[in-house]
C-alpha positions as CSV (number, residue, x, y, z in Angstrom):
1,X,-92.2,57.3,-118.9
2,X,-95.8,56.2,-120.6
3,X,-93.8,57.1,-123.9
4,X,-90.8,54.6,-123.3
5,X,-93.2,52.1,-122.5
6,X,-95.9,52.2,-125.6
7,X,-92.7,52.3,-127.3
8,X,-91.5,49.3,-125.6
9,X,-94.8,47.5,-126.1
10,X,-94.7,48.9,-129.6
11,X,-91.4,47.3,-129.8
12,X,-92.0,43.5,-128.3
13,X,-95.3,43.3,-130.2
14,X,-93.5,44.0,-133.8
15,X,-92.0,40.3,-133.8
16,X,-95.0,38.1,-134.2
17,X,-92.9,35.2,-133.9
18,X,-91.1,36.9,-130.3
19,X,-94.6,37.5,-128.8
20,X,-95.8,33.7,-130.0
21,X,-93.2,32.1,-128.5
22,X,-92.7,34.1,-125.1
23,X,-96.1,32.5,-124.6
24,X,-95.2,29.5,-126.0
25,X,-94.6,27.9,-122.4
26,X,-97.9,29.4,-121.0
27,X,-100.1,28.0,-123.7
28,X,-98.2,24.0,-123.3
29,X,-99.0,23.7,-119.8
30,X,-102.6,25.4,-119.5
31,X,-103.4,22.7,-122.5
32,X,-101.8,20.2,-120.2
33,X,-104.1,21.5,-117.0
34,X,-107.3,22.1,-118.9
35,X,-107.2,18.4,-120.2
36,X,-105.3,16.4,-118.0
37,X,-104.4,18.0,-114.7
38,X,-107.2,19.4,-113.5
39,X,-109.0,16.5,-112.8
40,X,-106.6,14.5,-110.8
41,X,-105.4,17.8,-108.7
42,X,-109.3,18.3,-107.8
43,X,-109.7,14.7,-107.1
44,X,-107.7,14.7,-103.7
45,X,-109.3,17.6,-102.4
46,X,-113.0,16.4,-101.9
47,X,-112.8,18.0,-98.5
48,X,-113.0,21.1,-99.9
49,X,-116.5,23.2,-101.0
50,X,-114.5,24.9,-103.7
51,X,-111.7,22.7,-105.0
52,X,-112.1,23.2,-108.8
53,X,-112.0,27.2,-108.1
54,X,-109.0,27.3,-106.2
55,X,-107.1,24.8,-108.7
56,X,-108.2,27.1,-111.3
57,X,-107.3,30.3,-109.3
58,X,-103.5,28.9,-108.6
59,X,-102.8,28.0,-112.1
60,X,-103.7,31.4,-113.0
61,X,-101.4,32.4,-110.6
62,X,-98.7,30.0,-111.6
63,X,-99.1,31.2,-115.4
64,X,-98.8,34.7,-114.5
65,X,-95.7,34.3,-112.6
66,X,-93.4,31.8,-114.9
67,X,-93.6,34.7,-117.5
68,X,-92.4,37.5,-114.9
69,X,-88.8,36.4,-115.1
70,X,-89.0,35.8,-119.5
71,X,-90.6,39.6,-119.2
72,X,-87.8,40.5,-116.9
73,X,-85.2,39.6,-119.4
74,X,-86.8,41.5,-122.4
75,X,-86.8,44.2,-120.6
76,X,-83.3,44.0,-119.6
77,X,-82.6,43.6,-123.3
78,X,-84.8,46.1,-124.4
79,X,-82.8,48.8,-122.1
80,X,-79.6,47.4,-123.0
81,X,-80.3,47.8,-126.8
82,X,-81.2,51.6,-126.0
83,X,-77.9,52.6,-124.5
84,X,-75.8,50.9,-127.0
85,X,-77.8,53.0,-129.9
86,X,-78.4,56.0,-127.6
């Protein structure tokens, strides 16, 4: 199993252009939080001792999850690839 999966990293790390743009989408909107979101999302939660970590903590959050699905589907691709040439 750790074989198939270097291999697979091995694999999706050879495109340069693949692994650029599967992060594409990450990259555009923690731009867009870092200089324009964060400081209106913080804004309405004065209330709060900790607002700026918790923003900050959720995007992370946010990030890692929108890329599960776009990992998902290479993977799905990656397995079909290795039955049609197995």
């Amino acid at each position: 199993m750790r074989q198939m999966t270097i291999r697979g990293l091995k694999l999706f790390f050879r495109d340069k252009s693949g692994v650029f743009f599967s992060l594409l989408g990450v990259i555009i909107i923690f731009c867009l939080f870092v200089f324009f979101i964060s400081d209106l999302a913080t804004q309405g939660l004065d209330f709060l001792d900790n607002a700026s970590y918790i923003m900050n903590s959720w995007m992370v959050a946010g990030m890692l999850a929108s890329q599960l699905p776009q990992a998902w589907a290479r993977m799905q691709l990656w397995s079909q690839t290795m039955k049609i040439n197995a």
